[in-house]
PyMOL CGO cylinders between C-alpha atoms (Angstrom):
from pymol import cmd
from pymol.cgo import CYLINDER

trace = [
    CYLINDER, 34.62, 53.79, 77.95, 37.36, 52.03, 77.48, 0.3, 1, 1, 1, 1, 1, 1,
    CYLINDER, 37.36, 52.03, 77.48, 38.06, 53.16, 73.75, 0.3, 1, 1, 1, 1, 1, 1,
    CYLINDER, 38.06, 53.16, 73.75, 37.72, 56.77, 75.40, 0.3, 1, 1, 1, 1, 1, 1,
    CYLINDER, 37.72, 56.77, 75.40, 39.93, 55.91, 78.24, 0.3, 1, 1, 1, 1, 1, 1,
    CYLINDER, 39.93, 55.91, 78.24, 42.68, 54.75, 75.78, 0.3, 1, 1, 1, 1, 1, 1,
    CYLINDER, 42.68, 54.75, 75.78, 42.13, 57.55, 73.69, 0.3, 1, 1, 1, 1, 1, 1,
    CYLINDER, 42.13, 57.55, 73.69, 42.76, 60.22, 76.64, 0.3, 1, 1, 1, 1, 1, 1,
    CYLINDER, 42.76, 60.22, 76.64, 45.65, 58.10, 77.70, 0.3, 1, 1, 1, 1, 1, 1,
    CYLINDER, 45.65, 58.10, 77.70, 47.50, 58.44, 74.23, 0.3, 1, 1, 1, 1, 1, 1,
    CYLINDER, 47.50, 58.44, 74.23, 46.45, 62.18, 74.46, 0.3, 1, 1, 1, 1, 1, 1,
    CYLINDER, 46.45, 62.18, 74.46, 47.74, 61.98, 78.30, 0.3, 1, 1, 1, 1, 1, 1,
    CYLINDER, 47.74, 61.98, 78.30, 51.31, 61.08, 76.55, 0.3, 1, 1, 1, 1, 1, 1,
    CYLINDER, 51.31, 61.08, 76.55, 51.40, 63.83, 73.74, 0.3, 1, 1, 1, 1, 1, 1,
    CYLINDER, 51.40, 63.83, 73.74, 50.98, 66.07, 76.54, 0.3, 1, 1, 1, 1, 1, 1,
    CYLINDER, 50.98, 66.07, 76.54, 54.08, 64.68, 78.43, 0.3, 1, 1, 1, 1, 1, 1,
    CYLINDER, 54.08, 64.68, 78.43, 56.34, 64.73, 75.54, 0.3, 1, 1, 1, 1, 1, 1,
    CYLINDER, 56.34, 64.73, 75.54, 55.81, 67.95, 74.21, 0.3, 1, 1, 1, 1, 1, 1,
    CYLINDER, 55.81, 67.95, 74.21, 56.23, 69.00, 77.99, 0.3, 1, 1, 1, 1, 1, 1,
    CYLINDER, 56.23, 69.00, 77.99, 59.47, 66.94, 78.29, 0.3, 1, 1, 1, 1, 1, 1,
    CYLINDER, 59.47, 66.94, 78.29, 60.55, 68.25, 74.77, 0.3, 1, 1, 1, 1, 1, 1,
    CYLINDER, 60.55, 68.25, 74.77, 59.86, 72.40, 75.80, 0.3, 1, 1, 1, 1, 1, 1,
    CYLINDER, 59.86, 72.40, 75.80, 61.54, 71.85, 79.16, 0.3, 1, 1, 1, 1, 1, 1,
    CYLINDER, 61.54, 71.85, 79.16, 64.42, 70.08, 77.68, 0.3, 1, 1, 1, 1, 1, 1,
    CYLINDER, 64.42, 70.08, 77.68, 65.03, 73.29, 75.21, 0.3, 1, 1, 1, 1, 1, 1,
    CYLINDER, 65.03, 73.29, 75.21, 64.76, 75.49, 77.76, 0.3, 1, 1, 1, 1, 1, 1,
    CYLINDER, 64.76, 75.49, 77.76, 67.50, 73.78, 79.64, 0.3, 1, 1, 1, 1, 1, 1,
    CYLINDER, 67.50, 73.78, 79.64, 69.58, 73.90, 76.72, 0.3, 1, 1, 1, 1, 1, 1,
    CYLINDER, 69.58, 73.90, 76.72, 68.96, 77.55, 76.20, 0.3, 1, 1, 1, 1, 1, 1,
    CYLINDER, 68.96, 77.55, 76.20, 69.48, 78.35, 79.87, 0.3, 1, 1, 1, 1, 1, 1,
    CYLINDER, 69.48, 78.35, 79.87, 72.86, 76.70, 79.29, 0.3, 1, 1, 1, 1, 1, 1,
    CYLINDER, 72.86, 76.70, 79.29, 74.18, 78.07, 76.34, 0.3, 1, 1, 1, 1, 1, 1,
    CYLINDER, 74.18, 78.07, 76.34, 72.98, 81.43, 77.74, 0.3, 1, 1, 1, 1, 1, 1,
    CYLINDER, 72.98, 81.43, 77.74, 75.43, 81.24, 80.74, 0.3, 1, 1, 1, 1, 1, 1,
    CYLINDER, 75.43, 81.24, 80.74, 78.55, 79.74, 78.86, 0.3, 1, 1, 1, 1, 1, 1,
    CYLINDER, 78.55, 79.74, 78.86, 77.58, 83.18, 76.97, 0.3, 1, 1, 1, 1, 1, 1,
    CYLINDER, 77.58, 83.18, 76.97, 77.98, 85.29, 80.07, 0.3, 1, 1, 1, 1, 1, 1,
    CYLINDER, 77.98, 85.29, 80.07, 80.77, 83.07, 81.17, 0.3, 1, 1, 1, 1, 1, 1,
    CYLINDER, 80.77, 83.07, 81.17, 82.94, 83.86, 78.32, 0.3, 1, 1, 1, 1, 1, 1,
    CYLINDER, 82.94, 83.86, 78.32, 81.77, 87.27, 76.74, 0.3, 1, 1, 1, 1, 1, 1,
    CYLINDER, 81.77, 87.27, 76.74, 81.65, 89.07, 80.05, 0.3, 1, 1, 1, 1, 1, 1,
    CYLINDER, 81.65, 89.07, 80.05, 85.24, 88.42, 81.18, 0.3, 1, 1, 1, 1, 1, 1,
    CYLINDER, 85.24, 88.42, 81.18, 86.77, 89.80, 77.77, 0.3, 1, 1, 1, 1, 1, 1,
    CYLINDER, 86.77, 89.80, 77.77, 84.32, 92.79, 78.13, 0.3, 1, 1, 1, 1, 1, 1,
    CYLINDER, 84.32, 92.79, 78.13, 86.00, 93.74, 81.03, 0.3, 1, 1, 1, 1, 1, 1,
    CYLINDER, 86.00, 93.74, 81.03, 89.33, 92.88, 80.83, 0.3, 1, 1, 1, 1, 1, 1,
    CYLINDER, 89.33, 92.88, 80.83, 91.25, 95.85, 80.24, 0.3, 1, 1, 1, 1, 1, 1,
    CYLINDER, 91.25, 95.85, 80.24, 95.20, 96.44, 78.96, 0.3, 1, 1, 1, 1, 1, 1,
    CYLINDER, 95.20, 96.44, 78.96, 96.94, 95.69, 82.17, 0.3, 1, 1, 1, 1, 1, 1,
    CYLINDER, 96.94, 95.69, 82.17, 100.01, 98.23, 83.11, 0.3, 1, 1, 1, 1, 1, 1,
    CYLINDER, 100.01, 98.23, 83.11, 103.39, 97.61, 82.85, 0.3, 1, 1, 1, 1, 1, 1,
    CYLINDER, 103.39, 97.61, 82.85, 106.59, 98.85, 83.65, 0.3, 1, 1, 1, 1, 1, 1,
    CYLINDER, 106.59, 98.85, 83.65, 109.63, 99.45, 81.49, 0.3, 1, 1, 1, 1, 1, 1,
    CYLINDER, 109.63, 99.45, 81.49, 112.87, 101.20, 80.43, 0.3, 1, 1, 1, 1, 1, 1,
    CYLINDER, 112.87, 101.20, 80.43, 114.33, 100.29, 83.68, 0.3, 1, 1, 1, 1, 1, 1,
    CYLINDER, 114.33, 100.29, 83.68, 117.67, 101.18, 84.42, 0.3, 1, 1, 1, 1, 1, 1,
    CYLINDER, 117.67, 101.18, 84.42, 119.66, 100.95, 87.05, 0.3, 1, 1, 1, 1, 1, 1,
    CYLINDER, 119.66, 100.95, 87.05, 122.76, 102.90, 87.21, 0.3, 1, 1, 1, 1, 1, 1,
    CYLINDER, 122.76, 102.90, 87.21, 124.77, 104.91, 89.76, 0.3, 1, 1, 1, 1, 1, 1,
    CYLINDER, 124.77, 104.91, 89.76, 127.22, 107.95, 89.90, 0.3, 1, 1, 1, 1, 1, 1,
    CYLINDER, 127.22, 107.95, 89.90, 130.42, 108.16, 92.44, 0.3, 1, 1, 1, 1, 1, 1,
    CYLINDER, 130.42, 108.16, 92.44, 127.73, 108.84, 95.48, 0.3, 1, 1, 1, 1, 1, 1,
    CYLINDER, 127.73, 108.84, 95.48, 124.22, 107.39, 94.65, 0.3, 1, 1, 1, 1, 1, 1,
    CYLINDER, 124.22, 107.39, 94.65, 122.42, 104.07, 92.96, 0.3, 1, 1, 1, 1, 1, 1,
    CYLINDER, 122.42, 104.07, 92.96, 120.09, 105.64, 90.36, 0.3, 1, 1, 1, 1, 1, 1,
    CYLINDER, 120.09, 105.64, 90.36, 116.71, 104.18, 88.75, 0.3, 1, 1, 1, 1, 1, 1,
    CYLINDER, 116.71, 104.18, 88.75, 114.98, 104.88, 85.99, 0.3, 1, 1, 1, 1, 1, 1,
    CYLINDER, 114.98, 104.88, 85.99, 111.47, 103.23, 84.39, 0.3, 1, 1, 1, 1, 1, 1,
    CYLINDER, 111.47, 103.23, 84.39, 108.81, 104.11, 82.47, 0.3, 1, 1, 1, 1, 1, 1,
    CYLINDER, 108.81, 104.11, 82.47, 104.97, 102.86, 83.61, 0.3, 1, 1, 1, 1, 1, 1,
    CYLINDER, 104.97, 102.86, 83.61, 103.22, 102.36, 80.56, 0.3, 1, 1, 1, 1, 1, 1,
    CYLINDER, 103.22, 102.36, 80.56, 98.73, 101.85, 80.37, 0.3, 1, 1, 1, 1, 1, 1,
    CYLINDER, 98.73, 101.85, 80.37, 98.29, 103.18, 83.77, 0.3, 1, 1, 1, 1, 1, 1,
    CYLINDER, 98.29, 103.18, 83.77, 95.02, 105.09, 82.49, 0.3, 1, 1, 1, 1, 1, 1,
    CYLINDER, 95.02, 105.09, 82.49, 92.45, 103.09, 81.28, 0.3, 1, 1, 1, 1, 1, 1,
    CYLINDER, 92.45, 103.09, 81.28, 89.55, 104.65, 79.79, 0.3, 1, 1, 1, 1, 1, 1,
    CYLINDER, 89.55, 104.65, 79.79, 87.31, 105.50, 82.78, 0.3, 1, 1, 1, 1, 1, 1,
    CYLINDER, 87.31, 105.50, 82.78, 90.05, 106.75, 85.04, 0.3, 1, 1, 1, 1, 1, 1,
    CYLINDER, 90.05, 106.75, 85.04, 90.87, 109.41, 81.81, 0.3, 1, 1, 1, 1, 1, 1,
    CYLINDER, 90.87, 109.41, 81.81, 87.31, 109.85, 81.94, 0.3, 1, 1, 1, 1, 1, 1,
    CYLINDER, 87.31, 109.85, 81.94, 87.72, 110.02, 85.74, 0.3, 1, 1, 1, 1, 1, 1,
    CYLINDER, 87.72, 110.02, 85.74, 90.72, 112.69, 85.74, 0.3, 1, 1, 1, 1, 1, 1,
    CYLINDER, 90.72, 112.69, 85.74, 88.66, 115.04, 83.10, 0.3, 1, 1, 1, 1, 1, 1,
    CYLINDER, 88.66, 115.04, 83.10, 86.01, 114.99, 84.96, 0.3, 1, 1, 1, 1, 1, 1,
    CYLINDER, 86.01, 114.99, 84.96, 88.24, 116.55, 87.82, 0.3, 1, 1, 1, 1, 1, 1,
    CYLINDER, 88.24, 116.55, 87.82, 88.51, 113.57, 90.06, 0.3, 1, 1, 1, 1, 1, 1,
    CYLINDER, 88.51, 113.57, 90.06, 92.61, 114.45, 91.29, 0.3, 1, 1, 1, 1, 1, 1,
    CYLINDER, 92.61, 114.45, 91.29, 94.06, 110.61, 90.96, 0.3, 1, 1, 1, 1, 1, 1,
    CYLINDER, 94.06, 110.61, 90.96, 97.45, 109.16, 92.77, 0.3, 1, 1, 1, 1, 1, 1,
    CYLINDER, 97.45, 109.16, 92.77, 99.78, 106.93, 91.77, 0.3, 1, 1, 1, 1, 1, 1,
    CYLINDER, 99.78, 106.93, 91.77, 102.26, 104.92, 94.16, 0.3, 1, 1, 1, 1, 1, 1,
    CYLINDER, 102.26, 104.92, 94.16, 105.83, 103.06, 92.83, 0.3, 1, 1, 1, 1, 1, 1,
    CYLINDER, 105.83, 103.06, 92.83, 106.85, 101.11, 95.56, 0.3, 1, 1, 1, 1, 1, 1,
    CYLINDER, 106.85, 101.11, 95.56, 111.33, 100.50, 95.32, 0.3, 1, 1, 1, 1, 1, 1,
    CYLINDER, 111.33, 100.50, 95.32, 112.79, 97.92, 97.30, 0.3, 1, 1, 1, 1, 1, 1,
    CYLINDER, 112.79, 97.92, 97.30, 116.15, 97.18, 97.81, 0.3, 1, 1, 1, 1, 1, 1,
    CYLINDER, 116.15, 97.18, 97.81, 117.61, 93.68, 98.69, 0.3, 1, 1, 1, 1, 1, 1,
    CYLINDER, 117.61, 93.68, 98.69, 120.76, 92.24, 99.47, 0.3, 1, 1, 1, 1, 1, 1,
    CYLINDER, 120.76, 92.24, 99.47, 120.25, 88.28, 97.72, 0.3, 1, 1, 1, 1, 1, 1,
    CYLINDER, 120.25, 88.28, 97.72, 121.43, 86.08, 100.35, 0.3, 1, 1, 1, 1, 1, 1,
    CYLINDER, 121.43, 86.08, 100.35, 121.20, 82.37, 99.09, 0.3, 1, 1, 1, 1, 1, 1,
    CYLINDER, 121.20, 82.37, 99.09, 121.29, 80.73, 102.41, 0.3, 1, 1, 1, 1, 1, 1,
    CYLINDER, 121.29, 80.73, 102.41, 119.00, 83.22, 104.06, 0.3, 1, 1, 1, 1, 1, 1,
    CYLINDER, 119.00, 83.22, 104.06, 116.34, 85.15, 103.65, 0.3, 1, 1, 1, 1, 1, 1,
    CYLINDER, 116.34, 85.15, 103.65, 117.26, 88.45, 101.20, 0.3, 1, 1, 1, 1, 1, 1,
    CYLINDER, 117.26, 88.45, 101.20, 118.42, 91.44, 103.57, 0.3, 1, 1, 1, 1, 1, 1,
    CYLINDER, 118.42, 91.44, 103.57, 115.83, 94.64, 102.94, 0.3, 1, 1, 1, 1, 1, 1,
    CYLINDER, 115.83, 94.64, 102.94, 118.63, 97.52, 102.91, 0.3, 1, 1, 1, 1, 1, 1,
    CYLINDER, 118.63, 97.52, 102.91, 115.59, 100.11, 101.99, 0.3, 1, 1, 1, 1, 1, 1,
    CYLINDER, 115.59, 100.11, 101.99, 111.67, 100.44, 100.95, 0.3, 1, 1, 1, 1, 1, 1,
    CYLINDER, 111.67, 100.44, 100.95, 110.90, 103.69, 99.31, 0.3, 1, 1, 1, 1, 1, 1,
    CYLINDER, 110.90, 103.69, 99.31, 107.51, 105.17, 98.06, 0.3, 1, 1, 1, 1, 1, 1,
    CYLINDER, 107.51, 105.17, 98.06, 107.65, 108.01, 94.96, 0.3, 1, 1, 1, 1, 1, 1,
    CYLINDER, 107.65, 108.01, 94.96, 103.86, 109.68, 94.58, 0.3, 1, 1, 1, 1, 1, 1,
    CYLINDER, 103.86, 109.68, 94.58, 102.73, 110.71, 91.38, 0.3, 1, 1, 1, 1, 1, 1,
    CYLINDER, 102.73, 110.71, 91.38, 99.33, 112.87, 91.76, 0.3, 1, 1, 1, 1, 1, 1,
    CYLINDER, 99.33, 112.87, 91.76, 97.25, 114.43, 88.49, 0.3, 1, 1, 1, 1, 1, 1,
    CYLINDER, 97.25, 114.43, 88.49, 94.73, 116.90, 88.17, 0.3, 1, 1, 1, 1, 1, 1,
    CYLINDER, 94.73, 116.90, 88.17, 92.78, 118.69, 85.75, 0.3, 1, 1, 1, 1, 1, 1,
    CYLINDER, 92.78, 118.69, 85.75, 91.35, 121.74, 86.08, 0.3, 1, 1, 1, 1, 1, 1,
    CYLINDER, 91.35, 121.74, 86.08, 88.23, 122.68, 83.68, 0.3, 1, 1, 1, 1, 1, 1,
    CYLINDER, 88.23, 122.68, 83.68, 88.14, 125.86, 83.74, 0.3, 1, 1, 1, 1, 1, 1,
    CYLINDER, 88.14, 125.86, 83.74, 92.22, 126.35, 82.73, 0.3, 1, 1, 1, 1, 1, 1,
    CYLINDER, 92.22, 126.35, 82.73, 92.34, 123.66, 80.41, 0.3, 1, 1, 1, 1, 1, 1,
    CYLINDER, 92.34, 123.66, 80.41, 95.52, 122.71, 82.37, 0.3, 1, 1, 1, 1, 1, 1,
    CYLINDER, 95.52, 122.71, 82.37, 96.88, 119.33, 83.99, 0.3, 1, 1, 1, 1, 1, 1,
    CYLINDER, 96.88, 119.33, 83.99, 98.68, 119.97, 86.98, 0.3, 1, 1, 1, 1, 1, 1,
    CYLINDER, 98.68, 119.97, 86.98, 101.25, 117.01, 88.10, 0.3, 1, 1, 1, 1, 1, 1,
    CYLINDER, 101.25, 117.01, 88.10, 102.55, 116.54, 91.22, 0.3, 1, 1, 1, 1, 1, 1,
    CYLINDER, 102.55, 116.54, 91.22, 105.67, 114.16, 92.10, 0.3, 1, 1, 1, 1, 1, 1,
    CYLINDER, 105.67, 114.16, 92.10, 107.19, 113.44, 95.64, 0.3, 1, 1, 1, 1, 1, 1,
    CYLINDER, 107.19, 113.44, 95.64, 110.62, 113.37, 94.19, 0.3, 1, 1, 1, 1, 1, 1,
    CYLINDER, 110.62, 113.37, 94.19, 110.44, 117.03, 92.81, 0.3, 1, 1, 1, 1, 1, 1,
    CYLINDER, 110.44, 117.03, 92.81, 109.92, 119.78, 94.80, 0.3, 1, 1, 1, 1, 1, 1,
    CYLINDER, 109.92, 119.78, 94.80, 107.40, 121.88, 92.48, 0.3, 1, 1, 1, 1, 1, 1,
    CYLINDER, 107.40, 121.88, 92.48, 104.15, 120.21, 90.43, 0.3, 1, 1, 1, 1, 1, 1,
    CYLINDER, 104.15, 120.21, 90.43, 104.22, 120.41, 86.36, 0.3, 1, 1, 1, 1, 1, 1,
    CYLINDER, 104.22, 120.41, 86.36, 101.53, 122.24, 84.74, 0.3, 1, 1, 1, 1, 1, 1,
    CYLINDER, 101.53, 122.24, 84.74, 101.34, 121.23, 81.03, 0.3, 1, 1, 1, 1, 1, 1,
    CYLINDER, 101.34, 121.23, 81.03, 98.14, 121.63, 78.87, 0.3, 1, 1, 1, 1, 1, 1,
    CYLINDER, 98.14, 121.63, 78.87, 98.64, 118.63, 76.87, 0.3, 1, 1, 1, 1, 1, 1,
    CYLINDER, 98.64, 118.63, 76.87, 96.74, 115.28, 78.69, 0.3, 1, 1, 1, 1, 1, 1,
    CYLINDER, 96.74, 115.28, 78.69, 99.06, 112.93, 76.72, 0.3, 1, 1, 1, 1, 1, 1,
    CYLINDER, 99.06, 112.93, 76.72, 102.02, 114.87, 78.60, 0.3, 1, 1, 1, 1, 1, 1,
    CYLINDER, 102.02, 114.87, 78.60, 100.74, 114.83, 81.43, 0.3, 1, 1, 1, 1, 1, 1,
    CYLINDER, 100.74, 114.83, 81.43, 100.12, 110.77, 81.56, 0.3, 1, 1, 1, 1, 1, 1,
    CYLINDER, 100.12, 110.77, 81.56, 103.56, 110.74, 80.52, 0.3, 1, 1, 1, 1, 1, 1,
    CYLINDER, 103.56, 110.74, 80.52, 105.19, 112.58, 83.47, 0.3, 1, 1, 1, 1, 1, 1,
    CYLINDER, 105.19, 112.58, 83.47, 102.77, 110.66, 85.78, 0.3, 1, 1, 1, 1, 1, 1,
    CYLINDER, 102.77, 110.66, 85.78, 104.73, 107.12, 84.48, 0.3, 1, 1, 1, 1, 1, 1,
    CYLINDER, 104.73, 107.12, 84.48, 107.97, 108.56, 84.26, 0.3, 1, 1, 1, 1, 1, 1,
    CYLINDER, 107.97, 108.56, 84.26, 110.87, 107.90, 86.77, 0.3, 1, 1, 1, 1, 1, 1,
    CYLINDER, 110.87, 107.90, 86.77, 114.01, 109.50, 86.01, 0.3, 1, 1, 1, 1, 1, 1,
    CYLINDER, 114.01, 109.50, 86.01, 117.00, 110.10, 88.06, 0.3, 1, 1, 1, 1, 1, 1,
    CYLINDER, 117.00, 110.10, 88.06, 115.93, 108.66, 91.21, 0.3, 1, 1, 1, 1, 1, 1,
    CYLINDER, 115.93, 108.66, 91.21, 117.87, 108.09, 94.18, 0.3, 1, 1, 1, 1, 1, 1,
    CYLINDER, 117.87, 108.09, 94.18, 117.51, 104.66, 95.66, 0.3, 1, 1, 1, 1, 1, 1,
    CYLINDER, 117.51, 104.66, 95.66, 120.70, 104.59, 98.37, 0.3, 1, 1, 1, 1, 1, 1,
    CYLINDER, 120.70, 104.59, 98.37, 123.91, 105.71, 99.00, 0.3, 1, 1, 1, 1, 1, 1,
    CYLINDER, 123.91, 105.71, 99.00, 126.78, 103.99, 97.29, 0.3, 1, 1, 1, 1, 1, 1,
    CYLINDER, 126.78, 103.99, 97.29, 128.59, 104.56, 100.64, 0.3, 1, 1, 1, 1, 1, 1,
    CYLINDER, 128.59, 104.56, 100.64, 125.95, 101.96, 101.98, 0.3, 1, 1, 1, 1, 1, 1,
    CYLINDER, 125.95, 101.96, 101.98, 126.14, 99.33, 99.59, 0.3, 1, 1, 1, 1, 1, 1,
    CYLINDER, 126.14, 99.33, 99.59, 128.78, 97.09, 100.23, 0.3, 1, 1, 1, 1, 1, 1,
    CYLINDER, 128.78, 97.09, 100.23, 130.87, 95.38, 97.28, 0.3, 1, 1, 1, 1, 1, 1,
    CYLINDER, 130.87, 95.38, 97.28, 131.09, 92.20, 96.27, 0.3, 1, 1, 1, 1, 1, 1,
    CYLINDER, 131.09, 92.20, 96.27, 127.73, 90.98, 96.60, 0.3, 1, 1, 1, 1, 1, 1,
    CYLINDER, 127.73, 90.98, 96.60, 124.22, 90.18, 94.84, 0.3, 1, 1, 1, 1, 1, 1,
    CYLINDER, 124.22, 90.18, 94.84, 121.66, 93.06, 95.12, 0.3, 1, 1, 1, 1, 1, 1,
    CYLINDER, 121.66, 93.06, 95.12, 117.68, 93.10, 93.51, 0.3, 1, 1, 1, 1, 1, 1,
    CYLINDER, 117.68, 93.10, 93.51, 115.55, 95.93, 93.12, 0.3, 1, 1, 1, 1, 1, 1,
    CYLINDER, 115.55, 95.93, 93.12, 111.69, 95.25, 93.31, 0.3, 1, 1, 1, 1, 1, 1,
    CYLINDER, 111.69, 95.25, 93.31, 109.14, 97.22, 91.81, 0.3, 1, 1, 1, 1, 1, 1,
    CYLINDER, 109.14, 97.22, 91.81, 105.34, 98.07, 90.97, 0.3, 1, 1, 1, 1, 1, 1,
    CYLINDER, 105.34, 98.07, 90.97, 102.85, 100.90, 90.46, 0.3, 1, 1, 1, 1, 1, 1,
    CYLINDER, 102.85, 100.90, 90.46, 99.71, 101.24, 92.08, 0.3, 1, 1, 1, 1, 1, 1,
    CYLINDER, 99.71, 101.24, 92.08, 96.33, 103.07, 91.98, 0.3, 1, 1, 1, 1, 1, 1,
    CYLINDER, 96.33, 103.07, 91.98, 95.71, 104.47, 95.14, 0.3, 1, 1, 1, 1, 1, 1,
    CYLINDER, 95.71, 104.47, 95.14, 91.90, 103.15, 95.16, 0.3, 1, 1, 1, 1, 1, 1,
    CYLINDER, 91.90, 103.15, 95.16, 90.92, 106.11, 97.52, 0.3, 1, 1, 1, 1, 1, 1,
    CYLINDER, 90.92, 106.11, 97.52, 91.35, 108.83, 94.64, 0.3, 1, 1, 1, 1, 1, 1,
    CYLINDER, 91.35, 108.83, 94.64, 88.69, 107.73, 92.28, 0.3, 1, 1, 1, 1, 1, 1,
    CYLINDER, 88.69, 107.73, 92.28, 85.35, 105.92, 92.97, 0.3, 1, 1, 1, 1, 1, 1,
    CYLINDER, 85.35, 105.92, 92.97, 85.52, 102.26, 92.14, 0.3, 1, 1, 1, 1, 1, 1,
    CYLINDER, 85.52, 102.26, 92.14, 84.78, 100.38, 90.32, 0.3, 1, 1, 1, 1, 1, 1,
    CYLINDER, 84.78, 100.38, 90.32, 87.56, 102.86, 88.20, 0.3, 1, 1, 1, 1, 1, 1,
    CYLINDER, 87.56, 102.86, 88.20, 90.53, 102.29, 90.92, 0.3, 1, 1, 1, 1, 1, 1,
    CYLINDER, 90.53, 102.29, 90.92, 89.82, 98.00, 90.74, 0.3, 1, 1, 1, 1, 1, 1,
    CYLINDER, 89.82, 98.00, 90.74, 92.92, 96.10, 89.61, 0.3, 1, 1, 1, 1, 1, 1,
    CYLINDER, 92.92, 96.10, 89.61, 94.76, 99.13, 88.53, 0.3, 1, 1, 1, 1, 1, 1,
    CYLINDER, 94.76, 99.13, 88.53, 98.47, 97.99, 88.96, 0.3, 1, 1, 1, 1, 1, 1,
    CYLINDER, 98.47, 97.99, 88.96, 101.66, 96.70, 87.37, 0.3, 1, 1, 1, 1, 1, 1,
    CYLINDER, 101.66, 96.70, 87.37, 103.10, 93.45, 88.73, 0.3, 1, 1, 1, 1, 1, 1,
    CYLINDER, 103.10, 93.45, 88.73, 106.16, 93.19, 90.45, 0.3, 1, 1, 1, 1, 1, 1,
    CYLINDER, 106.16, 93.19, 90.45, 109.41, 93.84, 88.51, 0.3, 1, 1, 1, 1, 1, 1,
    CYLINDER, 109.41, 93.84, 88.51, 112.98, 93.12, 89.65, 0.3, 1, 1, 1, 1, 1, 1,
    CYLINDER, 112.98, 93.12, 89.65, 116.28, 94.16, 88.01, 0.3, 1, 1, 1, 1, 1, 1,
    CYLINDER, 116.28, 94.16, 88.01, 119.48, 92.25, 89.83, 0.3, 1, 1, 1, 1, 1, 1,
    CYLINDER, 119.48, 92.25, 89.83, 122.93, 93.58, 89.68, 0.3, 1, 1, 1, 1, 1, 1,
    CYLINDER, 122.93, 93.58, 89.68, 126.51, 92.62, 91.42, 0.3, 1, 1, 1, 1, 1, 1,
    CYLINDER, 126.51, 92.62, 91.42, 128.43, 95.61, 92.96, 0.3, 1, 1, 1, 1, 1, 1,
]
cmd.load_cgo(trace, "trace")
């Protein structure tokens, strides 16, 4: 009884450490599996961010002018999104400031330009819409379409007869995806980040 007893004891301790050994691998798998979906994941769905560029800030004997380009505003499922017919919208937000270093900078004005884009199927034709023109652009091409939808050119900001000389002025700016055109998750995250140009006039 006793030699049995032994016997099933040693067998009793197999058991555990094969049990001890699988659980311990399983661990280790269940570990390595989420630093896998910690890592892998993110850079799946991390898409090139927009930007804005070209700006220029420049003004004729009556108005301050701007002009930028917005560059990787389409990623590939809002393109897929906009030939599918979804119409999508675009807002560049311009700010004005007068830099005050003992203060808090003086807003002189806070503008809004829309840029909308549709396709139509059936025309083969991408119709563009922008608040600072009064008619849309109809173009066939999709690459000249994006184009026009990130272009600012000639736009007035103020009125040089309300900017004061002699003093420190900023212009802030950034493009948005106005997340109720398209279903998300297309619209998520779809924006520039803040740009500002200074000047002294």
């Amino acid at each position: 009884m006793l030699s049995l007893s032994a016997k099933d004891s040693s067998f009793g301790h197999h058991i555990d450490r094969e049990s001890s050994a699988g659980l311990m691998f399983r661990k280790r798998a269940i570990l390595v599996f989420a630093l896998v979906i910690l890592f892998v994941i993110p850079s799946i769905g991390k898409a090139e961010k927009p930007e804005l560029c070209d700006i220029i800030v420049t003004n004729t004997r009556d108005d301050l002018l701007l002009y930028f380009n917005a560059q990787g505003l389409f990623s590939a499922d809002l393109k897929r999104a906009v030939l599918n017919g979804i119409p999508s919208k675009f807002t560049f937000f311009v700010s004005l400031y007068r830099v005050r270093y003992l203060w808090p900078d003086k807003e002189l004005t806070k503008l809004e330009i829309l840029h909308t884009i549709k396709y139509d199927s059936l025309r083969n034709e991408f119709t563009v819409v922008r608040s600072e023109y009064d008619r849309p652009v109809i173009v066939k091409s999709f690459a000249r379409a994006m184009e026009l939808m990130g272009s600012i050119d000639d736009f007035t900001v103020i009125s040089m007869n309300d900017l004061p000389r002699g003093y420190h002025y900023q212009i802030r700016l950034k493009a948005v995806l106005d997340r109720g055109s398209v279903p998300f998750p297309i619209s998520w995250n779809i924006e520039t980040d803040w740009h500002s140009v200074d000047f002294i006039y």
